[in-house]
Structure formats: C-alpha cells, structure tokens
C-alpha positions as CSV (number, residue, x, y, z in Angstrom):
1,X,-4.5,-20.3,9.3
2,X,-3.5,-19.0,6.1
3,X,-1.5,-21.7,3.7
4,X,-1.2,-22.9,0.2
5,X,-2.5,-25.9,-1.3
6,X,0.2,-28.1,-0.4
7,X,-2.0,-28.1,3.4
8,X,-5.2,-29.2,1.8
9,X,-5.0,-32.1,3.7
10,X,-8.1,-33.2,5.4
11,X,-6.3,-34.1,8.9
12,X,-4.9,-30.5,9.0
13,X,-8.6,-29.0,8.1
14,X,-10.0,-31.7,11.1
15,X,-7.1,-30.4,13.4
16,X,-8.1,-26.5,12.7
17,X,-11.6,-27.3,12.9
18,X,-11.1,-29.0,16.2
19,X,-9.2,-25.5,17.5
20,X,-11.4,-23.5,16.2
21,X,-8.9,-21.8,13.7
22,X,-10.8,-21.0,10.5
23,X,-8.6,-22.5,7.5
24,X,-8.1,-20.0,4.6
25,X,-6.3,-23.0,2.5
26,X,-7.1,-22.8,-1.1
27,X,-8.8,-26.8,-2.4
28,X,-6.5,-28.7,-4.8
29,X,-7.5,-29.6,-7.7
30,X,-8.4,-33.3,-7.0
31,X,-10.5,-32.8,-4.3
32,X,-14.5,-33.5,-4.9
33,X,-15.7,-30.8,-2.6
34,X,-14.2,-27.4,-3.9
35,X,-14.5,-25.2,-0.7
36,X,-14.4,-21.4,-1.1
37,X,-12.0,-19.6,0.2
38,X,-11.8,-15.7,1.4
39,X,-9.7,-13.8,-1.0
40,X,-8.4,-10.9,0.2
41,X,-7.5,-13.0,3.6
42,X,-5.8,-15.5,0.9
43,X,-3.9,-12.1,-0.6
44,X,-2.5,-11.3,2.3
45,X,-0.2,-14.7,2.4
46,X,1.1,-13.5,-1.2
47,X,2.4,-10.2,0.6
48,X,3.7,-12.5,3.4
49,X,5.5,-14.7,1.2
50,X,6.5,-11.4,-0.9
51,X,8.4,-9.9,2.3
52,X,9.9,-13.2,3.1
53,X,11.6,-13.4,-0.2
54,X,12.6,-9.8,-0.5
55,X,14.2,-10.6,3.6
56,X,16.3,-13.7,2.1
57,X,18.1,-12.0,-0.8
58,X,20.1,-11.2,2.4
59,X,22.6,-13.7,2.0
60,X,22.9,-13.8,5.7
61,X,19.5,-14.7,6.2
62,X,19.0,-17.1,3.7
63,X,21.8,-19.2,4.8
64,X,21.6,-18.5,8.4
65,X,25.2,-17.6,9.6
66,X,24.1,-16.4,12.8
67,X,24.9,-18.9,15.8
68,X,22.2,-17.6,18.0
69,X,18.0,-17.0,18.2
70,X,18.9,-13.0,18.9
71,X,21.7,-12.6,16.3
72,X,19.4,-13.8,13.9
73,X,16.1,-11.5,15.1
74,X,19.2,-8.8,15.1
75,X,19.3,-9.2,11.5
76,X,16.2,-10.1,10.6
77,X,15.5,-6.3,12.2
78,X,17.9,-4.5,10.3
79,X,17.3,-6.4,6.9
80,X,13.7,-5.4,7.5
81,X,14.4,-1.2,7.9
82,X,16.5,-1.7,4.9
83,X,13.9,-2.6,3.2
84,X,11.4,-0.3,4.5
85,X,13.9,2.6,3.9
86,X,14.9,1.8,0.3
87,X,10.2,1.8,-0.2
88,X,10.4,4.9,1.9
89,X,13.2,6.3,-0.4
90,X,11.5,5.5,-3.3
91,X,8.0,7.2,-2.7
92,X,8.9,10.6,-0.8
C-alpha cells in the first residue's frame, strides 16, 4: 500500500503487516523509529495523485453530478482520453 504520512499509524502498519501488504508510507516526523521507505515506489503515488487532480478540474467529477456508479466511470473515461489526447497533442 502506497499512502502519505497522514497513515503512519501503527494499527494500519500492524493491519498490512498481518496481510502481507508491504507498506510504502513515508514515517512522520514524531515517530522514534524512522523506517525507510522505497522511493521510486513512493513517486509513483505523486503521479497518482497528479492524474487525480488533473481528472477533477472536470467540474463534473469533482462535484459528482452523475446519479449512477456507470455514468460516473462514463465520465471518468472520457475525462481521462481528454487528457491523454491534449499530452498526445502536445508531443507529436
């Protein structure tokens, strides 16, 4: 599981540990034990989050219009070639 420091918690780290999910959660400042974490796993959330906030300057998605689970998907799908057609645009 990939996350920011607002999941360094140690019941979430005992929960993933239990799973066996390794956690890629960055230590926050206060904690005595300052676990490593895997960088470019960790920059690979930043893109994640990146894509997420480029999706919700669609109005429609940030406020969530749609009624339905497959209006929304609908949208999310066409807000998503937009994008990928406006970066396609821009380096052919």
């Amino acid at each position: 599981m990939i996350g920011d420091k607002g999941y360094d918690a140690n019941h979430i780290r005992d929960d993933l540990e239990m799973s066996g999910i390794p956690a890629v959660i960055p230590p926050k400042r206060n904690r005595k034990v300052q676990d490593t974490i895997d960088g470019y796993i960790y920059a690979t959330r930043n893109r994640i989050e990146r894509c997420f906030s480029k999706l919700k300057h669609s109005r429609r998605l940030a406020t969530r219009y749609d009624k339905t689970a497959d209006s929304f998907l609908g949208f999310v799908v066409i807000a998503s070639i937009r994008l990928w057609v406006r970066h396609f645009v821009h380096t052919a």
